[in-house]
DOSEVO-466907 format. One record per residue (C-alpha): residue number from 1; x, y, z; residue in three letters. Coordinates in Angstrom, 3 decimals, always signed. Layout:
% DOSEVO-466907
<resi: NUM, X: X, Y: Y, Z: Z, resn: Ala>
...
***
This chain:
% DOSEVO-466907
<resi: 1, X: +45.387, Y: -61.198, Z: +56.639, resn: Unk>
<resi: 2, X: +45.925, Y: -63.343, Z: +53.287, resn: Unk>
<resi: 3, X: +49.519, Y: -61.694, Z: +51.544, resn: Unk>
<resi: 4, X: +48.695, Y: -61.106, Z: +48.009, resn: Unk>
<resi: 5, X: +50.168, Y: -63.481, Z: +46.275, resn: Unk>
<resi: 6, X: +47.833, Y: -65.515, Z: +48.354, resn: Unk>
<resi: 7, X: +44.961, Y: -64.048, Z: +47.408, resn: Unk>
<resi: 8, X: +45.617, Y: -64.052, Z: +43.698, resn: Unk>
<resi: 9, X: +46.241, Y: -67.633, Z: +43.791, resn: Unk>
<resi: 10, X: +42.413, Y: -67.779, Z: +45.948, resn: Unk>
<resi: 11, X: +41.351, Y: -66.105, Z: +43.049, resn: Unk>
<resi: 12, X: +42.758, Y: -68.050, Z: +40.521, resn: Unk>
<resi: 13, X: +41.260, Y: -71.117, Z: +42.159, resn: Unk>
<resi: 14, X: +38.088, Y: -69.645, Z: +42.373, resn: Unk>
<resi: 15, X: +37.166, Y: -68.630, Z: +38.679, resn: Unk>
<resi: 16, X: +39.861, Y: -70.826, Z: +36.768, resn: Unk>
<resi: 17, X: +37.190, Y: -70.371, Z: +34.059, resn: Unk>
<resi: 18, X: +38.253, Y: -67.266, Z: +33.082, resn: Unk>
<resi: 19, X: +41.787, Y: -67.657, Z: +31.639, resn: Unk>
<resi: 20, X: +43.184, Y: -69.784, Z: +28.666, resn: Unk>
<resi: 21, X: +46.851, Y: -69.638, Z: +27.840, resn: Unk>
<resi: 22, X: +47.891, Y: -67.054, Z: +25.527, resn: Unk>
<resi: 23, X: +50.548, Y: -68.803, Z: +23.600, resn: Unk>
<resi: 24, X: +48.024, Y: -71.787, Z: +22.809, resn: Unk>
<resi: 25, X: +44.701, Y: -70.656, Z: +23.603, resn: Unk>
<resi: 26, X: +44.559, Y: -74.059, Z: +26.070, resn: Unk>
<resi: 27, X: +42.750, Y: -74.350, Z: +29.508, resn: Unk>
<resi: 28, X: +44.831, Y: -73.597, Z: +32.684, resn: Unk>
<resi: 29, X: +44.953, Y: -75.335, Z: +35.800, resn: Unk>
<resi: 30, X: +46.430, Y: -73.952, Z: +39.043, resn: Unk>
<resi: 31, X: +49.696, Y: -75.792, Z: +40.587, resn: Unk>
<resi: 32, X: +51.245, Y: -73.781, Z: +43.787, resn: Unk>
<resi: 33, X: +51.932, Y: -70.391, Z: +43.162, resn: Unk>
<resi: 34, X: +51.408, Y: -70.770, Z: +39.015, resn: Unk>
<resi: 35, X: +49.020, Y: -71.119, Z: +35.877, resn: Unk>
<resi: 36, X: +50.062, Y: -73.954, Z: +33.796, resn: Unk>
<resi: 37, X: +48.423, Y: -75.338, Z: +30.415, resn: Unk>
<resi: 38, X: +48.492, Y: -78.697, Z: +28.723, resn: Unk>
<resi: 39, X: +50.802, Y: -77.635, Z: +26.720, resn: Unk>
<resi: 40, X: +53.132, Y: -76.927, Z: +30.099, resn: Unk>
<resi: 41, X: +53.246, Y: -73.202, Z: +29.132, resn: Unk>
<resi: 42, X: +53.526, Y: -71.855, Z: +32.948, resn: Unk>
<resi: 43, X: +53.107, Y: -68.493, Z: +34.391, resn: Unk>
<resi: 44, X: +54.099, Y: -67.563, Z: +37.540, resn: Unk>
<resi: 45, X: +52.585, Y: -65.358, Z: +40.295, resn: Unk>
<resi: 46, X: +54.524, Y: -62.251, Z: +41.184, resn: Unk>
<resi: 47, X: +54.592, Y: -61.321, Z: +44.902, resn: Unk>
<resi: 48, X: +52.135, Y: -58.710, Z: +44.759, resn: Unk>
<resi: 49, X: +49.534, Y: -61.163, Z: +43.445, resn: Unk>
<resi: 50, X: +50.256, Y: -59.995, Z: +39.362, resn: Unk>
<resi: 51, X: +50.558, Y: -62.143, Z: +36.731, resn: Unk>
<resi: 52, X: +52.891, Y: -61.153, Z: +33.380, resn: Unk>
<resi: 53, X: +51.472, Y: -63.008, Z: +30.776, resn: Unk>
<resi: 54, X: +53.772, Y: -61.423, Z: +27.954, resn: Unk>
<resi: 55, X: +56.628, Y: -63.648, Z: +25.985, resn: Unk>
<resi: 56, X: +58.804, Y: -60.763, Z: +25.307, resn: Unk>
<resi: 57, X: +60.052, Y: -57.887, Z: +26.982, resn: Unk>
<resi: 58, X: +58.104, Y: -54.575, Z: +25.832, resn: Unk>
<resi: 59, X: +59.845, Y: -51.170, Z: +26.218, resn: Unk>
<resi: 60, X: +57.021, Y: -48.832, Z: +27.386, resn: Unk>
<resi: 61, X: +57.004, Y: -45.087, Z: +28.063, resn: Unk>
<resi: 62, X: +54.508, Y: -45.114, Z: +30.578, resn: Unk>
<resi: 63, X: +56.591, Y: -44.881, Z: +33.797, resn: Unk>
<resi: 64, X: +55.581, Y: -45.383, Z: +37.378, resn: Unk>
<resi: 65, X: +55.449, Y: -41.455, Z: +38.000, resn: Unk>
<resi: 66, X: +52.886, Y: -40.937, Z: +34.819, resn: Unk>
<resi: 67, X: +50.654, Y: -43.869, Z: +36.742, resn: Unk>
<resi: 68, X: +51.231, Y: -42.104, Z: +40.130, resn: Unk>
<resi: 69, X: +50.528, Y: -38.936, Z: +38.792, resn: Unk>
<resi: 70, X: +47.301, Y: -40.546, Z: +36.968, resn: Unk>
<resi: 71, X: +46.149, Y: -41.992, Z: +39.788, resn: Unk>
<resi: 72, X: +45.947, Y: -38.807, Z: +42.031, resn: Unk>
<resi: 73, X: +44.691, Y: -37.242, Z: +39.692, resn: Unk>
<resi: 74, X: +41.549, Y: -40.042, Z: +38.978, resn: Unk>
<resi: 75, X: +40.826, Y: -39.806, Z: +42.934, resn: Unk>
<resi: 76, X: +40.796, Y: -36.421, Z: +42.957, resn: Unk>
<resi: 77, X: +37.272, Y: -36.353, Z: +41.188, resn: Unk>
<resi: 78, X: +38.767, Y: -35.559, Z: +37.067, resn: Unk>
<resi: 79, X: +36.598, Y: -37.873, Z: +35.561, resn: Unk>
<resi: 80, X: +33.390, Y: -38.725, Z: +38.315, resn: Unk>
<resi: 81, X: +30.970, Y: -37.756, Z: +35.867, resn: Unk>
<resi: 82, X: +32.334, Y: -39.997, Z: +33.794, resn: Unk>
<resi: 83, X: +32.696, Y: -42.573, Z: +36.244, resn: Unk>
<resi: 84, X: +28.883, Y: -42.045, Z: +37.106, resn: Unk>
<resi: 85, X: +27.675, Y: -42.533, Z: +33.544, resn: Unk>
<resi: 86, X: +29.994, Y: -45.825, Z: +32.990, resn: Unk>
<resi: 87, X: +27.823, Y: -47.102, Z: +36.824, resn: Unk>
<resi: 88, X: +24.881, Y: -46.651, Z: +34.899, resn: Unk>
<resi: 89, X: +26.149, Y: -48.996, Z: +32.142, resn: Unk>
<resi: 90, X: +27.270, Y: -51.956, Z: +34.304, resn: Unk>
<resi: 91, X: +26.173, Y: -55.411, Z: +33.599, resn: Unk>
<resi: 92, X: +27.080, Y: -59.216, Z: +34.507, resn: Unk>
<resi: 93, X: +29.231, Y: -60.684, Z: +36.647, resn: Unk>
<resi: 94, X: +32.999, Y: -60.022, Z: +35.148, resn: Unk>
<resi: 95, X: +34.468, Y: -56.882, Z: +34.277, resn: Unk>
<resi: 96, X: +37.514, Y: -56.426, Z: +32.281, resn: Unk>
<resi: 97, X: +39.263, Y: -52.956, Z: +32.331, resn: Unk>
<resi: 98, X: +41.610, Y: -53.361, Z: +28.564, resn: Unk>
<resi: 99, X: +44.762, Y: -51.064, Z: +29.238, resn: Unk>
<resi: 100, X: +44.034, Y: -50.487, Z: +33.058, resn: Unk>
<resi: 101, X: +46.812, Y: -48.598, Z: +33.912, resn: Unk>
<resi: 102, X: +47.234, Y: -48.885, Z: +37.384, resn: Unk>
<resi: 103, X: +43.960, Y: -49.647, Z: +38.625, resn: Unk>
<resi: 104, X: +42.219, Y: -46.674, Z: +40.004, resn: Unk>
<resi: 105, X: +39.824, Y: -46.272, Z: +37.239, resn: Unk>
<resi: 106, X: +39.013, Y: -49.675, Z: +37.856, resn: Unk>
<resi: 107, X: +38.549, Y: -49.839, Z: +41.517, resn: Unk>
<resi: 108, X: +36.401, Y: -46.765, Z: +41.576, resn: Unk>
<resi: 109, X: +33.697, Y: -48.022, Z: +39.835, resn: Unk>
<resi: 110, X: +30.569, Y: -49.246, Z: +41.369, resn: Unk>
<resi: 111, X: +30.805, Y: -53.163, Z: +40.200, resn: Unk>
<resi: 112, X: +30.716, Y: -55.945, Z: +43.504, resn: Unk>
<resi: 113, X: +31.773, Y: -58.852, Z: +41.015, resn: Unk>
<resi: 114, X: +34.948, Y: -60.067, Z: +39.434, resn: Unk>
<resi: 115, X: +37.076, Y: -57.558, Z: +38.072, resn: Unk>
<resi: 116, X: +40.233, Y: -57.764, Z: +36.129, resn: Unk>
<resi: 117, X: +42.563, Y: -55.400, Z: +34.564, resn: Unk>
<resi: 118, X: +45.569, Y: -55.854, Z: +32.121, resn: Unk>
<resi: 119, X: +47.999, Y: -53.759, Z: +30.836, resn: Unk>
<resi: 120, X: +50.967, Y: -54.005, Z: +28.652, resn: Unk>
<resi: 121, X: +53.125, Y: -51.352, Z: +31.121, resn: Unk>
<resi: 122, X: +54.327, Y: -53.783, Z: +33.793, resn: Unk>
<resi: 123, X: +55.096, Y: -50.303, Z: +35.780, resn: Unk>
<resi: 124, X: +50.950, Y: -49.781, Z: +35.798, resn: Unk>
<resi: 125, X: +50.514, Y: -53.670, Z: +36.926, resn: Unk>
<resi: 126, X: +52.713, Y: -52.854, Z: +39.755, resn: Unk>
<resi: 127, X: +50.748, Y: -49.927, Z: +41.342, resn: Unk>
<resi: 128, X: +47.752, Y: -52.012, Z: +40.308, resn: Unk>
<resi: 129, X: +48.705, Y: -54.618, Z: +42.577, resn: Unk>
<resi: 130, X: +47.329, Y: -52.466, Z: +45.249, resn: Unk>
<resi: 131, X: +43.366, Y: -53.227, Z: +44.772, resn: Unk>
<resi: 132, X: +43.938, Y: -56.695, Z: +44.381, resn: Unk>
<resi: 133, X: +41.327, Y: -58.584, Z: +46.722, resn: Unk>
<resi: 134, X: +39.816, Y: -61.807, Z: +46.531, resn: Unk>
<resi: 135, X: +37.317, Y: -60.671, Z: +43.607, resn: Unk>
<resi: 136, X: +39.852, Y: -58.633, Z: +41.647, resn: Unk>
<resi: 137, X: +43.085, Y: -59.594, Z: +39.534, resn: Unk>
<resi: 138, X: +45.768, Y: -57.945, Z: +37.513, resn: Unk>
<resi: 139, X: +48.186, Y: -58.963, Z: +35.241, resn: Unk>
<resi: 140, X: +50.529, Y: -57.993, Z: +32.162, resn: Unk>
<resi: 141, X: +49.053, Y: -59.273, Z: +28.872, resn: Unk>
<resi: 142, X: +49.163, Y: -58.425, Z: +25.631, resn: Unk>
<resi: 143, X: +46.139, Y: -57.076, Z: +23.671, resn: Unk>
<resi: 144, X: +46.535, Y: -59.699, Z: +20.531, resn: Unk>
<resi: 145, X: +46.570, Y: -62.200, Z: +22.610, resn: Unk>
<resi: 146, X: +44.484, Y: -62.143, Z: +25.566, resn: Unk>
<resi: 147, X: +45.316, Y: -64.725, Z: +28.717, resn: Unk>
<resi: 148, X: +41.119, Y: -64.969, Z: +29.001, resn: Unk>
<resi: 149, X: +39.241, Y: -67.656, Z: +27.947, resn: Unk>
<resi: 150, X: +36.069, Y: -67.791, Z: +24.904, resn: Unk>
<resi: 151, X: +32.598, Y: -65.935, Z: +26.082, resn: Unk>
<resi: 152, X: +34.555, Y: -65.784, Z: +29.594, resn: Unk>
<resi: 153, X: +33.872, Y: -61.968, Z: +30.359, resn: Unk>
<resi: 154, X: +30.575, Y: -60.188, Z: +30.699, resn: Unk>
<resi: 155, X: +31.664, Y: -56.641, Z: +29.833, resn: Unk>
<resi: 156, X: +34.722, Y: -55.226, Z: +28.604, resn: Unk>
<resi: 157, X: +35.877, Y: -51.763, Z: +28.977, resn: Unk>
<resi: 158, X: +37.658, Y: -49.895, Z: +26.874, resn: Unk>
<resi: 159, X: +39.058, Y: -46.353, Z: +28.059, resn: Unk>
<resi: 160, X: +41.050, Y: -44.029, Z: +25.910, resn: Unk>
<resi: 161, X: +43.628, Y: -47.268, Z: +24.756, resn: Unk>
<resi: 162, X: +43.962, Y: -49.383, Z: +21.983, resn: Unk>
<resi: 163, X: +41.044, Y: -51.807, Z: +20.498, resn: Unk>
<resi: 164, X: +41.186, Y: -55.732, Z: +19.077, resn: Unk>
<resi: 165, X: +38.174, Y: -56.085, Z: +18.452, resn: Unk>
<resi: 166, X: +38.468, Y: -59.796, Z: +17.540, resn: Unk>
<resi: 167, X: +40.022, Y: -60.675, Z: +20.204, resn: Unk>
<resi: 168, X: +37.046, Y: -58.974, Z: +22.364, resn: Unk>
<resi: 169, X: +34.417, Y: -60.803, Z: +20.221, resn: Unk>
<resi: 170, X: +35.911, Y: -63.863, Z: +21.390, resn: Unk>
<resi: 171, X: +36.142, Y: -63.447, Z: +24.741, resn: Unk>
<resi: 172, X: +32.837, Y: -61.660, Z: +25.578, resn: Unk>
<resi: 173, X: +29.988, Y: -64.057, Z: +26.595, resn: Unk>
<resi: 174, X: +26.954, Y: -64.162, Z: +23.887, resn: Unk>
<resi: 175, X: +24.467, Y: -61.552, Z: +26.246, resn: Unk>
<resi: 176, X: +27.926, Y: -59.327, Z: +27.067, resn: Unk>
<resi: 177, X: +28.484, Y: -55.795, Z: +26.095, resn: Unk>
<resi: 178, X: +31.523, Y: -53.570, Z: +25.916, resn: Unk>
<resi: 179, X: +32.119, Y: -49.982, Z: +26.898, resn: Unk>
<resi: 180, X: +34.370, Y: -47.777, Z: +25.357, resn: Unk>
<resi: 181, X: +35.492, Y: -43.876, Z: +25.459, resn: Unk>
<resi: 182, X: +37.369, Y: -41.976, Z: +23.007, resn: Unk>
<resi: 183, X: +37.965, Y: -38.741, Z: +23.262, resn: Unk>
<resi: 184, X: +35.855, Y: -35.788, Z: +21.644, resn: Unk>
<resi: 185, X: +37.142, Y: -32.421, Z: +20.047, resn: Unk>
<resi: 186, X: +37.331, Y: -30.300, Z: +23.010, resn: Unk>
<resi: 187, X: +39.270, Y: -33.451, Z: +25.384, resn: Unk>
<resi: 188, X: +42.209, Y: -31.352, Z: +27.077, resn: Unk>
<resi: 189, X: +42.192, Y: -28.594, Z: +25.141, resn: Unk>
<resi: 190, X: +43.794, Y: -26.570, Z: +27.318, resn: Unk>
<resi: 191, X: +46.524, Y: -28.781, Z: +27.498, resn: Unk>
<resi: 192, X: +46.858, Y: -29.417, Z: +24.433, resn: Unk>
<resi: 193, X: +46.558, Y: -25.518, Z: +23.583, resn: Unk>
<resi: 194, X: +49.939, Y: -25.295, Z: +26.178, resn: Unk>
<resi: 195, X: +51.986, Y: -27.834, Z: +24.237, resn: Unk>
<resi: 196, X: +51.313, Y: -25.887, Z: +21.204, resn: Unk>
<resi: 197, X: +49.900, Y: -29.080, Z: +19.894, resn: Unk>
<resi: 198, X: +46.478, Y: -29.416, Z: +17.892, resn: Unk>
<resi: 199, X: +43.480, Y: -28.380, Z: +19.532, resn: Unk>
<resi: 200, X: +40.530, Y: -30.200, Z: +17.713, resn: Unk>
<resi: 201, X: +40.747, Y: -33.478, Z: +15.473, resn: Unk>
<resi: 202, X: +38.066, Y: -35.875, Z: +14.777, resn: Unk>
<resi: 203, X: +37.248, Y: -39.726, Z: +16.326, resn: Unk>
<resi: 204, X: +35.032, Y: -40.752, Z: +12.989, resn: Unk>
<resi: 205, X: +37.551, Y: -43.431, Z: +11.903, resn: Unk>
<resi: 206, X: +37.183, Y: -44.857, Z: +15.833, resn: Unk>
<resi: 207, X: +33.569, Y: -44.463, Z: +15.715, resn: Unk>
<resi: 208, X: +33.166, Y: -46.084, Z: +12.614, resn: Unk>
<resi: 209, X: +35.087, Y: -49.128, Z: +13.163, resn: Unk>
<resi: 210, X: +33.149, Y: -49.861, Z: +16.416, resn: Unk>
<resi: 211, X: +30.058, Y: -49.378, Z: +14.406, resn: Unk>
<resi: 212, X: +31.029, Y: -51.961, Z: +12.096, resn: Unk>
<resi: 213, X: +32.089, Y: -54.315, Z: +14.950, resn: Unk>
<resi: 214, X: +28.842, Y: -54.284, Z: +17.258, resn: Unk>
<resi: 215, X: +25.643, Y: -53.208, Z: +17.665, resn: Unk>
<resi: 216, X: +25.491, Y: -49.847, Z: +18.619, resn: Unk>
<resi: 217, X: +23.280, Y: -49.252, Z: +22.255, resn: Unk>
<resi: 218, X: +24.419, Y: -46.136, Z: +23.413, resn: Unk>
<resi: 219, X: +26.426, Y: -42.701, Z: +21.985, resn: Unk>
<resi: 220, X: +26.427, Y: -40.049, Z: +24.318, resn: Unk>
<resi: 221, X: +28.501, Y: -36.955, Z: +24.779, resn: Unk>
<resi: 222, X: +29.950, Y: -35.974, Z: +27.856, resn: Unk>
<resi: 223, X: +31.574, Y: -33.034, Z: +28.517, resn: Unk>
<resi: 224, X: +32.350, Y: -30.421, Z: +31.446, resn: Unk>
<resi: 225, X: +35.177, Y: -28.977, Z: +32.949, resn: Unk>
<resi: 226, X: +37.263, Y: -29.763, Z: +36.111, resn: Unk>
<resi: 227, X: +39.153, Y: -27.380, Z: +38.105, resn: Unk>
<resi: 228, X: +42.457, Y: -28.832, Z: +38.982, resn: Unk>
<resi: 229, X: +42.809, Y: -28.313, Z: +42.617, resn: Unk>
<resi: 230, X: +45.892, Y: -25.875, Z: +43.398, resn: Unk>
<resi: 231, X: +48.366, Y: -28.452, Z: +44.898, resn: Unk>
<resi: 232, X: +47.541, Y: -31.033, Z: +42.055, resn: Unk>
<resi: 233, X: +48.132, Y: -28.709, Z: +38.934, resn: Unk>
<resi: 234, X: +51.340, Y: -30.411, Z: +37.739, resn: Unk>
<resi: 235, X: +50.269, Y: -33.606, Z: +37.918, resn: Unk>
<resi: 236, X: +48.650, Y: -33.633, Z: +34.147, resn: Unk>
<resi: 237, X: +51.592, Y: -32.747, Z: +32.768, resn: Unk>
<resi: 238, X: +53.144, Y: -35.924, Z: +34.659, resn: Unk>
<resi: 239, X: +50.099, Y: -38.369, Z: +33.421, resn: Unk>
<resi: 240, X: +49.548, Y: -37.337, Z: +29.766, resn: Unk>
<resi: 241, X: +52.194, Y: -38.475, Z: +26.780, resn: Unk>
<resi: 242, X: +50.858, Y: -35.208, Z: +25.109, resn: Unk>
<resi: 243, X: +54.214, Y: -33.893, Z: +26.267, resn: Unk>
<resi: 244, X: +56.852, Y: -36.541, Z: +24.897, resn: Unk>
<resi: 245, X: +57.233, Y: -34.911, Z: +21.387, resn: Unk>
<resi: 246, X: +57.439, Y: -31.279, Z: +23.090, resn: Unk>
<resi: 247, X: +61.051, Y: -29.429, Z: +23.292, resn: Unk>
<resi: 248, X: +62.502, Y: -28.909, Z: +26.972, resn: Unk>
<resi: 249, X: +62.213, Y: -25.274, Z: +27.242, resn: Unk>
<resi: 250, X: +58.285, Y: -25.537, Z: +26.257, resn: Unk>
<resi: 251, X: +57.392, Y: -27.688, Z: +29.053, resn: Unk>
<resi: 252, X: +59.613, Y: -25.788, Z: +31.845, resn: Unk>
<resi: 253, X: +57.332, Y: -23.273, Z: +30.326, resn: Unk>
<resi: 254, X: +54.038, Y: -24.693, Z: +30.952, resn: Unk>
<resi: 255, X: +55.318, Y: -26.183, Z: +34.505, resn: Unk>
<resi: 256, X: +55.660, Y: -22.574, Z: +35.599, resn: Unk>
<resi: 257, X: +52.185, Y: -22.111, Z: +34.671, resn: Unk>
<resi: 258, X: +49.778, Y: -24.340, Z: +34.359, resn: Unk>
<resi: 259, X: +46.366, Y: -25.168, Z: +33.368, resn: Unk>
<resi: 260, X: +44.516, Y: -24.549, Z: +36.223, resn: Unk>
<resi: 261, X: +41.482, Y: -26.464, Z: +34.315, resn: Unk>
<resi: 262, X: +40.602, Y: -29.033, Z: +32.158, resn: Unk>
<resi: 263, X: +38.076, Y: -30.035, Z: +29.415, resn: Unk>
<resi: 264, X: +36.859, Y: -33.189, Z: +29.504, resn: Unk>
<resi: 265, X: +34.746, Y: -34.251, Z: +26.328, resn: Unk>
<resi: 266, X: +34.579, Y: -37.980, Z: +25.659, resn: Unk>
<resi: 267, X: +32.094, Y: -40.046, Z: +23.453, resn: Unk>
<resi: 268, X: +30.829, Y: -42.899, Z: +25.873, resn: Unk>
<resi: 269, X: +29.981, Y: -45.577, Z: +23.477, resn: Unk>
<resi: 270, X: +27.884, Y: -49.418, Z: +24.489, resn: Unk>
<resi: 271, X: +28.011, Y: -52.094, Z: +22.098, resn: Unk>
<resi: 272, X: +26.696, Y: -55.531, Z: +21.758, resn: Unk>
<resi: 273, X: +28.065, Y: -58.448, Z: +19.877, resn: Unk>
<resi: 274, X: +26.324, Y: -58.450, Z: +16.618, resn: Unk>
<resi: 275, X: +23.840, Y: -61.250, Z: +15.700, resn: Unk>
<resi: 276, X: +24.928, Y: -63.716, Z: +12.792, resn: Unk>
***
């Protein structure tokens, strides 16, 4: 059985196509255990078969419990329905999860060809690490300036994180589409109701700019709630930065009780790139 690193590099081999170098937007080519442009800008491939495509060291606060906690809780069936409706939406031969966390969401959809996944938490990449096979990659990158080559990727997805537009214009191939979900009114309500925190707000500004981006396919609401299984019920407290502003004493007070379900409502949105 091929170690990971090996089977990144196999990977890298195989669909060299897909990157570009971040720093200077030139083609890569593949020497040893490394990506190097023509410009000599080299990145290296970790051990676990990652890539960290960054310059500069970013502080995150997403720590490796909040992706443990996030992934348990993604297996345990929180979002399926969601998961269900994105199969449905599925197109082309490369996938790219923006802001992948560590790779669950990812891996659980029902997509046989290349995948890829980047996130700016190299704590996320990590844990990631664990679905890499010969057809799918991870690495660190940055969202301004993505390590993937023009009209390389035929569908990008967008979950609940940050949006560059431009830079997915670029990279999406002429027929691709993107997928993206934002949250409704009613997302987490309950926890948001515990952290004392606002209940309802609005996405318009969100929806708006994506209109104004691509051509609108799909808008559809999905909502229903899932009951936390008992032995899982402090886990999103662990996964959800809803609780970084909160004092001390107010979340030992929801960790002695609580939610025992939550509200998902998300706006599951499919664009195309816009004809000149």
């Amino acid at each position: 059985m091929l170690k990971k690193i090996d089977l990144a590099q196999q990977f890298l081999m195989q669909h060299l196509g897909l990157f570009c170098c971040p720093i200077c937007q030139e083609s890569m080519v593949v020497k040893g255990y490394a990506l190097v442009c023509s410009k000599v800008h080299q990145f290296d491939l970790a051990k676990k078969g990652t890539i960290h495509f960054l310059q500069r060291q970013i502080k995150s606060n997403y720590t490796k419990q909040l992706f443990t906690s996030r992934r348990q809780m993604i297996m345990s069936g929180m979002y399926q329905p969601l998961i269900t409706a994105i199969n449905q939406q599925l197109t082309g031969d490369v996938l790219l999860d923006v802001g992948c966390g560590e790779g669950s969401f990812l891996a659980s959809l029902d997509f046989s060809d290349v995948r890829c996944g980047f996130d700016i938490a190299k704590e996320g990449i990590a844990l990631a690490s664990d679905y890499t096979d010969s057809s799918t990659f991870f690495c660190v990158a940055d969202l301004t300036h993505l390590p993937f080559g023009n009209q390389s990727i035929s569908t990008v997805l967008n979950l609940f994180t940050p949006s560059n537009y431009q830079e997915f214009q670029r990279i999406l191939k002429p027929n691709g589409r993107i997928i993206k979900v934002v949250p409704e009114a009613d997302y987490l309500k309950e926890l948001r109701a515990a952290y004392q925190q606002r209940v309802d707000y609005s996405n318009n500004s969100v929806l708006d700019k994506f209109h104004a981006n691509f051509h609108l396919e799909l808008s559809e609401r999905i909502s229903y709630q899932f009951a936390i299984p008992k032995d899982l019920r402090q886990l999103p407290l662990e996964m959800s930065p809803l609780e970084w502003q909160v004092s001390k004493a107010l979340k030992q007070k929801v960790r002695q009780a609580p939610p025992h379900a939550l509200t998902i409502d998300v706006r599951l949105l499919v664009g195309s790139l816009k004809t000149p």
